[in-house]
C-alpha positions in Angstrom: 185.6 -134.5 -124.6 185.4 -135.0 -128.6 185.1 -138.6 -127.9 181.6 -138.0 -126.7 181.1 -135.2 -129.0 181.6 -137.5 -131.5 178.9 -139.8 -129.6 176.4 -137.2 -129.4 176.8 -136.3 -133.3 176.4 -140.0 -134.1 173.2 -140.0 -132.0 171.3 -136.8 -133.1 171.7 -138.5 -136.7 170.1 -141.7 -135.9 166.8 -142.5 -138.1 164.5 -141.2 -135.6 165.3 -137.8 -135.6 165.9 -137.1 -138.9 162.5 -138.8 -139.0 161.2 -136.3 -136.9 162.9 -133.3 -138.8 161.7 -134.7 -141.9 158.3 -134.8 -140.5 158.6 -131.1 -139.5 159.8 -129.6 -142.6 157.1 -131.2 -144.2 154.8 -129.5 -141.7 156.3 -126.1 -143.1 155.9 -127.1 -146.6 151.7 -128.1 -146.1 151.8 -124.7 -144.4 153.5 -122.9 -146.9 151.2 -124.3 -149.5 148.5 -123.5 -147.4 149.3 -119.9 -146.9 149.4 -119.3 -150.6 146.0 -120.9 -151.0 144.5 -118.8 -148.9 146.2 -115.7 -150.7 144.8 -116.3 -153.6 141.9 -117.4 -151.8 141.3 -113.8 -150.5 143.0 -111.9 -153.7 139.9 -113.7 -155.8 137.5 -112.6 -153.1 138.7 -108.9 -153.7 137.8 -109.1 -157.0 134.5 -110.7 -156.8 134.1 -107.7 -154.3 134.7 -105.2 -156.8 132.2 -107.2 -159.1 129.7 -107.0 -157.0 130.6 -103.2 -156.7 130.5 -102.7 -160.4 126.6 -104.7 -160.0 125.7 -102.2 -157.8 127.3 -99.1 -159.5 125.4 -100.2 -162.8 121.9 -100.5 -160.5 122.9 -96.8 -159.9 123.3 -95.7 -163.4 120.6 -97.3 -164.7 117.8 -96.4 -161.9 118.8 -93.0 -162.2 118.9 -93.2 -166.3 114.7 -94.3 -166.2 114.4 -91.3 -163.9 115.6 -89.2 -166.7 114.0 -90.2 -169.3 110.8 -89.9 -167.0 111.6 -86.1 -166.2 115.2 -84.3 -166.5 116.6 -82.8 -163.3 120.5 -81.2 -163.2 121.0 -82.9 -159.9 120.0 -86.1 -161.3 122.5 -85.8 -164.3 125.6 -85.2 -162.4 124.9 -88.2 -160.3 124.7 -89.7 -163.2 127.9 -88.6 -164.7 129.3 -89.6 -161.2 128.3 -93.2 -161.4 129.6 -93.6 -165.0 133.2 -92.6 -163.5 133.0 -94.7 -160.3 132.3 -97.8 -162.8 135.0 -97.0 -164.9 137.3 -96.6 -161.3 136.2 -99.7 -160.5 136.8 -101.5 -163.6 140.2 -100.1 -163.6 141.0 -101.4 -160.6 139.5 -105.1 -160.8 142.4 -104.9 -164.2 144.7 -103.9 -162.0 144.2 -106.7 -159.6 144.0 -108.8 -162.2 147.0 -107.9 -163.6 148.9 -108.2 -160.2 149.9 -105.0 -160.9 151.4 -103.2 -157.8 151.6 -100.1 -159.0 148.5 -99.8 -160.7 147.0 -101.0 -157.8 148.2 -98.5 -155.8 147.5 -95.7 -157.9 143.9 -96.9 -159.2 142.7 -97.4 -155.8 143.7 -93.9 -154.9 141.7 -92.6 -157.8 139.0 -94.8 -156.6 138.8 -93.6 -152.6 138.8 -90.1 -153.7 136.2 -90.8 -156.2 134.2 -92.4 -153.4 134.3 -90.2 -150.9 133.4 -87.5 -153.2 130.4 -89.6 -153.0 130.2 -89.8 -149.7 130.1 -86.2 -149.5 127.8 -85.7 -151.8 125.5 -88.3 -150.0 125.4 -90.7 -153.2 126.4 -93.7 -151.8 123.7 -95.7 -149.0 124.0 -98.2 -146.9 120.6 -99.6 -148.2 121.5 -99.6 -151.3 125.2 -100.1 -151.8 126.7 -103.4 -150.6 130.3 -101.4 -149.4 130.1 -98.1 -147.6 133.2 -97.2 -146.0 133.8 -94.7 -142.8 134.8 -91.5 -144.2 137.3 -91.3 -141.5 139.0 -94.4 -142.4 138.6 -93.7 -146.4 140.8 -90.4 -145.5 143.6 -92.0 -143.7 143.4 -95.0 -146.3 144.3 -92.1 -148.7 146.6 -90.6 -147.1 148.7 -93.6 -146.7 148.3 -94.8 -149.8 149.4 -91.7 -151.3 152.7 -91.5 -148.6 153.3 -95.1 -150.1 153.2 -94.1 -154.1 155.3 -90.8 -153.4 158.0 -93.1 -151.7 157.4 -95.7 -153.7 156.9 -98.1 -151.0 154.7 -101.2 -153.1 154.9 -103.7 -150.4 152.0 -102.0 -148.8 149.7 -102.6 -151.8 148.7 -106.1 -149.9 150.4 -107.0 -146.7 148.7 -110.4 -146.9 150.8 -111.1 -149.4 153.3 -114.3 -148.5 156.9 -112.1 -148.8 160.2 -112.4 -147.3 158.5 -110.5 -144.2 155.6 -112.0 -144.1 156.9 -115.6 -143.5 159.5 -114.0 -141.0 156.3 -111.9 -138.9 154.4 -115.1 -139.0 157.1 -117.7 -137.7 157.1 -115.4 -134.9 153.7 -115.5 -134.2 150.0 -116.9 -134.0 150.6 -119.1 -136.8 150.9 -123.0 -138.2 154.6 -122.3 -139.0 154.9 -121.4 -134.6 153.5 -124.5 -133.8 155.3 -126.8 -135.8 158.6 -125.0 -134.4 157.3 -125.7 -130.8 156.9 -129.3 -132.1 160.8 -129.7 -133.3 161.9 -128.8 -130.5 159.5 -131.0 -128.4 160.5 -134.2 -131.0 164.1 -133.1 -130.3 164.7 -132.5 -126.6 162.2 -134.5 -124.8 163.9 -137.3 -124.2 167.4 -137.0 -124.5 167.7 -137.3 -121.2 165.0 -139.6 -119.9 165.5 -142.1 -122.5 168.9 -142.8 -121.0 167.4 -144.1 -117.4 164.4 -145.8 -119.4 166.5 -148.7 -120.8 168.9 -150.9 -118.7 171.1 -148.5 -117.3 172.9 -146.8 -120.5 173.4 -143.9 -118.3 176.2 -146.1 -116.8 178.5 -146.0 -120.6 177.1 -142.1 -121.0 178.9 -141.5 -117.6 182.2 -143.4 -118.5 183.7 -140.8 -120.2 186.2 -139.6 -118.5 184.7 -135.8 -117.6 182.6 -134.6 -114.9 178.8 -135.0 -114.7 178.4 -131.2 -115.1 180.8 -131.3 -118.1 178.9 -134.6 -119.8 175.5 -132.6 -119.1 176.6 -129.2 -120.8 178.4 -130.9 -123.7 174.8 -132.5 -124.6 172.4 -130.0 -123.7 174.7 -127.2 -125.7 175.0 -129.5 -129.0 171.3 -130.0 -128.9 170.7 -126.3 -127.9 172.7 -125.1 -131.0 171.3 -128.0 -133.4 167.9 -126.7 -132.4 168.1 -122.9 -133.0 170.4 -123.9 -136.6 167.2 -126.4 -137.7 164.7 -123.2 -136.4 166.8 -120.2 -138.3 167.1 -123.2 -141.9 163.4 -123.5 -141.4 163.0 -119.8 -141.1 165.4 -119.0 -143.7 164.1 -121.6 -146.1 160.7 -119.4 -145.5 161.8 -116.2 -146.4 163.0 -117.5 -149.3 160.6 -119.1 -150.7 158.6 -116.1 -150.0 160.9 -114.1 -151.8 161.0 -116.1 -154.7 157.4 -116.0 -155.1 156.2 -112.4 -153.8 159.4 -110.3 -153.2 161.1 -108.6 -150.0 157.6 -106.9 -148.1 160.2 -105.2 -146.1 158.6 -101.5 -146.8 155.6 -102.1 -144.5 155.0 -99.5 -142.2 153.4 -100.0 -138.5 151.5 -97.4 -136.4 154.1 -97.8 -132.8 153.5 -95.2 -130.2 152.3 -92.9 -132.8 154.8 -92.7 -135.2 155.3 -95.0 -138.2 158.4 -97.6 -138.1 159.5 -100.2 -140.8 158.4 -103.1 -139.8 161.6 -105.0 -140.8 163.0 -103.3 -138.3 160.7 -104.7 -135.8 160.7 -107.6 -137.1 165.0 -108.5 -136.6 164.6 -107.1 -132.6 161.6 -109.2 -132.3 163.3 -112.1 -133.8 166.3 -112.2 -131.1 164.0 -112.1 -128.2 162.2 -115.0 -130.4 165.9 -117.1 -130.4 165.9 -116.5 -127.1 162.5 -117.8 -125.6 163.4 -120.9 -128.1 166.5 -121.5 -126.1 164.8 -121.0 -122.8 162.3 -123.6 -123.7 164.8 -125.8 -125.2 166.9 -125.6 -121.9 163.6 -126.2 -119.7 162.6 -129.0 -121.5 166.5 -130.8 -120.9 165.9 -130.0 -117.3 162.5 -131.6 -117.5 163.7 -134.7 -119.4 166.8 -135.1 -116.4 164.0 -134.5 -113.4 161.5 -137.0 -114.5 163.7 -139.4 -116.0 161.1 -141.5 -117.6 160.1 -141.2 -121.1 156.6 -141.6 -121.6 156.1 -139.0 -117.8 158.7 -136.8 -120.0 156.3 -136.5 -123.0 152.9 -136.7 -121.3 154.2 -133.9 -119.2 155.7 -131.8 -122.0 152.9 -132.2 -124.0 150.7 -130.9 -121.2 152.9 -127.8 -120.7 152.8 -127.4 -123.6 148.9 -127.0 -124.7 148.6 -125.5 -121.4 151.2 -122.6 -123.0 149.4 -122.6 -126.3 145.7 -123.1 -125.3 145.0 -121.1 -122.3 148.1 -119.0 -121.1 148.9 -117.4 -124.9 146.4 -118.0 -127.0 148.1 -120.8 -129.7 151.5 -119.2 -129.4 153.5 -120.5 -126.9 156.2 -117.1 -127.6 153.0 -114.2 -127.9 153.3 -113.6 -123.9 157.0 -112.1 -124.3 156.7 -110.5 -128.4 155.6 -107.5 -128.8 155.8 -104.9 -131.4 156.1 -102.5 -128.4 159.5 -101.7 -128.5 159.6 -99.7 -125.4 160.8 -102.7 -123.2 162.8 -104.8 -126.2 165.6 -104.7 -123.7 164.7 -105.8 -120.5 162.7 -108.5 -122.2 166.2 -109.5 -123.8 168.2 -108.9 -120.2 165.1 -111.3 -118.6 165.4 -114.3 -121.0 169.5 -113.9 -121.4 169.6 -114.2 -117.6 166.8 -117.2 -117.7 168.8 -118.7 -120.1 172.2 -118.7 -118.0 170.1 -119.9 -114.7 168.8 -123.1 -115.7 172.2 -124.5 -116.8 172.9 -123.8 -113.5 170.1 -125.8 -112.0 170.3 -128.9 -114.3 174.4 -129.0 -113.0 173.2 -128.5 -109.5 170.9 -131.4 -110.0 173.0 -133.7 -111.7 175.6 -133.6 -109.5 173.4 -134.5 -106.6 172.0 -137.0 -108.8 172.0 -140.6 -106.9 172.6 -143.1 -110.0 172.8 -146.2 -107.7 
């Protein structure tokens, strides 16, 4: 049995699949560089918002400053006073931004939503002539939060676009580059490890040699390449998570509305994670099966490769995974008892089929 372990070590590290790891993890490092473009993408697009704020702030101030010098009016003059704050809000919290300041942030944008829906209140702020009006029902529970955030001093929620520890481990899970390129390790890994033994001149002949039952031969390989392709996922992942912690911290404070009460997401996140492992391995073990059935490479990969834009296009959407994760906990554990029982079945039909096999 360590004979053909040994076998089966010597062949996962043959050039063309550390090729096709190599090939992967450069996949997660375009996508990682990509992410962060596109966070400071949208973090210069906030503050161009608040410029164009400030524009129309200072449009305010300075329409109603000709009106008063035309003809004084009380009503007129706190408006005014009122603009002359919301610019100064404003300002503050472009700095802030600036700055990357999470706590200034926090606390200067709760200044400024108060500020504004004072405004709203007071009908200063239109739609025809102000380029952001928010809902006042969405200001308030903006406030609220925000102010639940800074008493707990929960800063993670200042921008949960931010690439974090969290945010690379929510996003490996779902619609995302870094979901896709996983689908595609394992695809590069396990398509052929079967058929390309019947697609050459009979090497299934030396593979079955060994002195061990076809059963035993079949679970020795599928298990090695099983647990070689959730290690490679959970290094990808990890390498992630750190990089986002390196760069933007842990994000692990972020709160989620579930069933109308507010849970950590990180929380979430490591139950959702497991059933994520879990669908891996199923599709791992049903690509084996696959690979044993057809036999022949190039059917293997055309069909795979069907399957699978089939499971990302139409069925789910670009994840392949989004059909069973959920950040509805309610049924986390009959979605783990479904796939754990999935994933002990179909060993069971690739030995039923294997020793039935006809090699002649």
């Amino acid at each position: 049995m360590f004979n053909f372990l040994k076998f089966e070590i010597r062949g996962f590290m043959s050039k063309k699949v550390l090729c096709n790891i190599a090939l992967c993890a450069l996949l997660m490092f375009c996508g990682c560089v990509k992410t962060n473009k596109e966070y400071l993408k949208l973090k210069n697009e906030r503050i161009e918002n608040l410029q164009i704020m400030k524009v129309d702030e200072q449009n305010h101030i300075n329409i109603l400053k000709y009106d008063l010098s035309q003809q004084y009016d009380k009503e007129k003059e706190k408006e005014l006073q009122y603009w002359y704050l919301q610019i100064d809000y404003t300002d503050a919290l472009e700095n802030a931004y600036v700055k990357n300041d999470d706590l200034e942030i926090l606390k200067k944008r709760i200044q400024r939503n108060k500020h504004v829906l004072y405004g709203l209140n007071k009908n200063y702020l239109s739609p025809f002539t102000d380029s952001f009006v928010p809902n006042k029902k969405s200001l308030k529970s903006d406030i609220a939060m925000d102010e639940f955030n800074l008493k707990n001093n929960q800063l993670d929620v200042v921008d949960q676009k931010k690439p974090t520890f969290c945010f690379y481990l929510k996003n490996i899970q779902c619609k995302s580059i870094f979901t896709a390129v996983i689908f595609l390790l394992i695809l590069l890994i396990n398509a052929d490890i079967w058929s390309k033994e019947f697609s050459s001149t009979k090497p299934y002949q030396y593979i079955f040699s060994y002195p061990l039952k076809r059963k035993c031969i079949l679970l020795i390989r599928n298990i090695f390449y099983c647990i070689t392709s959730l290690l490679l996922i959970v290094s990808f992942t990890a390498a992630l998570c750190f990089v986002g912690y390196i760069q933007y911290g842990y994000g692990g404070h972020l709160f989620i509305l579930t069933n109308g009460s507010l849970l950590k997401i990180m929380d979430i996140l490591l139950k959702s994670f497991l059933i994520f492992m879990l669908s891996l391995l199923m599709y791992v073990q049903f690509i084996q099966l696959l690979s044993l059935v057809l036999k022949d490479e190039i059917i293997t990969w055309f069909a795979v490769i069907m399957i699978s834009l089939v499971s990302c296009f139409v069925i789910t959407g670009w994840n392949p995974f989004s059909y069973i994760l959920s950040f509805n906990i309610d049924f986390y554990y009959e979605k783990t008892f479904i796939l754990f029982f999935i994933n002990l079945l179909i060993p069971f039909i690739s030995c039923a089929f294997i020793e039935n096999m006809d090699f002649e």
